[in-house]
C-alpha positions in Angstrom: 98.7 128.1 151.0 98.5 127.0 147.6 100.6 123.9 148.5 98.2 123.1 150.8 95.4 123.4 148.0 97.3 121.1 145.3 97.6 118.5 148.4 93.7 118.8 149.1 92.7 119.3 145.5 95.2 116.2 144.5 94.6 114.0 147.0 89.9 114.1 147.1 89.8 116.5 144.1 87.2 119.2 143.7 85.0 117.4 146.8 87.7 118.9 148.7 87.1 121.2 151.6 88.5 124.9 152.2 89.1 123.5 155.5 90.8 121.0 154.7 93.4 123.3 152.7 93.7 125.6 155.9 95.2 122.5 158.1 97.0 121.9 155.1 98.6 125.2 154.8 98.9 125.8 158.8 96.5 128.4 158.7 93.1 129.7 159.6 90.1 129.5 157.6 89.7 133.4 157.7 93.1 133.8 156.5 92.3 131.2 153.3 89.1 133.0 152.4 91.0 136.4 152.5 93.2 135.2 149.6 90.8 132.8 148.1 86.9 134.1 148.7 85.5 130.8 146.4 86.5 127.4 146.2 86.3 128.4 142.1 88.7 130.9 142.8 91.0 128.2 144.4 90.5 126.3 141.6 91.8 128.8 139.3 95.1 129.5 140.6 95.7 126.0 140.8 94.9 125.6 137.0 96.9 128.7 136.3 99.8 126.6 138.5 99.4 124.3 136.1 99.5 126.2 132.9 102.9 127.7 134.3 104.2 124.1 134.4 102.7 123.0 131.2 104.6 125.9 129.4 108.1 125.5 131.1 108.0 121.8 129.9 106.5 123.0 126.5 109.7 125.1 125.9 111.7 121.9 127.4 110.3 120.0 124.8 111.3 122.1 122.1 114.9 121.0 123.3 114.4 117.3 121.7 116.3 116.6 118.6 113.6 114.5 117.2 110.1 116.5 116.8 107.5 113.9 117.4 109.3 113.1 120.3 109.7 116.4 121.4 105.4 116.9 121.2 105.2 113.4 122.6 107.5 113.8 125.1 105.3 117.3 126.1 102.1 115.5 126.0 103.3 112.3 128.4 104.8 114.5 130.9 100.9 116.4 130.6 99.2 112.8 131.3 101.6 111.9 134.2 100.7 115.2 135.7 96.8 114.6 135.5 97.7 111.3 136.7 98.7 112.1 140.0 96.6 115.1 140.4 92.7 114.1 140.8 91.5 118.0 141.0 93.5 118.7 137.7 92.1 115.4 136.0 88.6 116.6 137.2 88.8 120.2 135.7 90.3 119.2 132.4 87.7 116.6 131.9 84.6 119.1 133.6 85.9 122.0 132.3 87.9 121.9 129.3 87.4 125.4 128.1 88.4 127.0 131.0 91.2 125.6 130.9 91.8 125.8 127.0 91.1 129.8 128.0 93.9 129.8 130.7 96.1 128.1 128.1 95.6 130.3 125.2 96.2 133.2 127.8 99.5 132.1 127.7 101.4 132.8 124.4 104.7 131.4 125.6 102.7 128.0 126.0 100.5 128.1 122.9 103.5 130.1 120.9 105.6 126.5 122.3 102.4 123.7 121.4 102.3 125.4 118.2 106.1 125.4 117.6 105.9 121.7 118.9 103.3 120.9 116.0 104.7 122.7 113.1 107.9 120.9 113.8 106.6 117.4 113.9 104.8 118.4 111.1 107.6 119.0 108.7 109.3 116.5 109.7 106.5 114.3 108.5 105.7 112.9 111.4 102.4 114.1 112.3 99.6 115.0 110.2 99.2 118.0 108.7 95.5 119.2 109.8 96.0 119.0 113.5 96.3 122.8 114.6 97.9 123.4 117.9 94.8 125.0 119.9 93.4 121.0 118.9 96.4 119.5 121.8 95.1 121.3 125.1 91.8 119.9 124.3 93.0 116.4 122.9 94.4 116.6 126.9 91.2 117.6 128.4 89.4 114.3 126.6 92.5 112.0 127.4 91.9 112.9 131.1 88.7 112.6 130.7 88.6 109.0 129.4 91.5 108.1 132.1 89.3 109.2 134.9 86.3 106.9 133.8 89.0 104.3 133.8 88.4 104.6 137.3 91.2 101.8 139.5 92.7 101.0 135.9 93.8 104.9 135.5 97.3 103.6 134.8 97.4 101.0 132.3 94.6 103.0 130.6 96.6 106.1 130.0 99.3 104.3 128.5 97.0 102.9 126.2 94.8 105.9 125.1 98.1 107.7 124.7 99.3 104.9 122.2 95.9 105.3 120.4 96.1 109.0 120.5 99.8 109.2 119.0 98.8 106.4 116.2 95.9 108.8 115.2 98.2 111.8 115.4 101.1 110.5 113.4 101.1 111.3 109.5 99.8 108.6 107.4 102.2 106.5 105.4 102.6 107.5 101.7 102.5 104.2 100.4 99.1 103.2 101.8 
């Protein structure tokens, strides 16, 4: 059923109809509403969906040799996801602390962000005074700003990620 809910939720995003998921999922309305009683509680598994996947690739991530690759890496794969999901782009730029709640829920995920930071951080990579509950919202805004991009969704994620991983990266010493 939930399947059915990401295709709904992904494909018209949060205008999408409990109906709708049903013929997705091959079943009856009744049956969604049994598991399901608000399109908010919908909503919510799908974002906790999400937070699963979002920690699996944070511990992926930790895999990199190179740190700031390793947290860029993390937070590209994050924007491709919000990219191709219009439900998920909606929430995170609607209703950021919800999902900065969900994500702080999760210690393997904020134990893994935070890991992510501290690394790139001694390696001198990124600035010192970002703190890793600062990342799930730095996502929300980025999805945010992509969706107001409206057709140009692409090209403008690219770019606000190069802007946000300029502003990210530790300052040179010699400036």
């Amino acid at each position: 059923m939930l399947a059915g809910a990401r295709e709904a939720f992904a494909e018209s995003g949060l205008t999408a109809q409990m109906e709708d998921v049903a013929a997705r999922a091959g079943v009856g309305i009744g049956t969604v509403y049994r598991h399901f009683p608000t399109k908010d509680a919908m909503i919510e598994a799908i974002a906790a969906e999400h937070v699963d996947a979002l920690a699996t690739d944070a511990g992926e991530a930790l895999e990199e040799d190179d740190p700031w690759e390793g947290l860029a890496g993390f937070m590209r794969l994050a924007a491709a996801r919000q990219a191709t999901d219009r439900a998920l782009a909606e929430v995170m730029a609607s209703r950021p602390g919800a999902l900065r709640e969900e994500a702080l829920r999760r210690e393997d995920l904020y134990s893994a962000i935070g890991r992510l930071a501290e690394r790139a951080q001694r390696a001198g990579a990124m600035r010192a005074d970002l703190r890793p509950d600062d990342i799930p919202m730095i996502m929300c805004g980025l999805a945010s700003a992509v969706q107001m991009a409206g057709p140009d969704g692409d090209e403008a994620r690219e770019r606000y990620l190069a802007l946000l991983f300029d502003g990210l990266r530790a300052a040179p010493a010699s400036r």
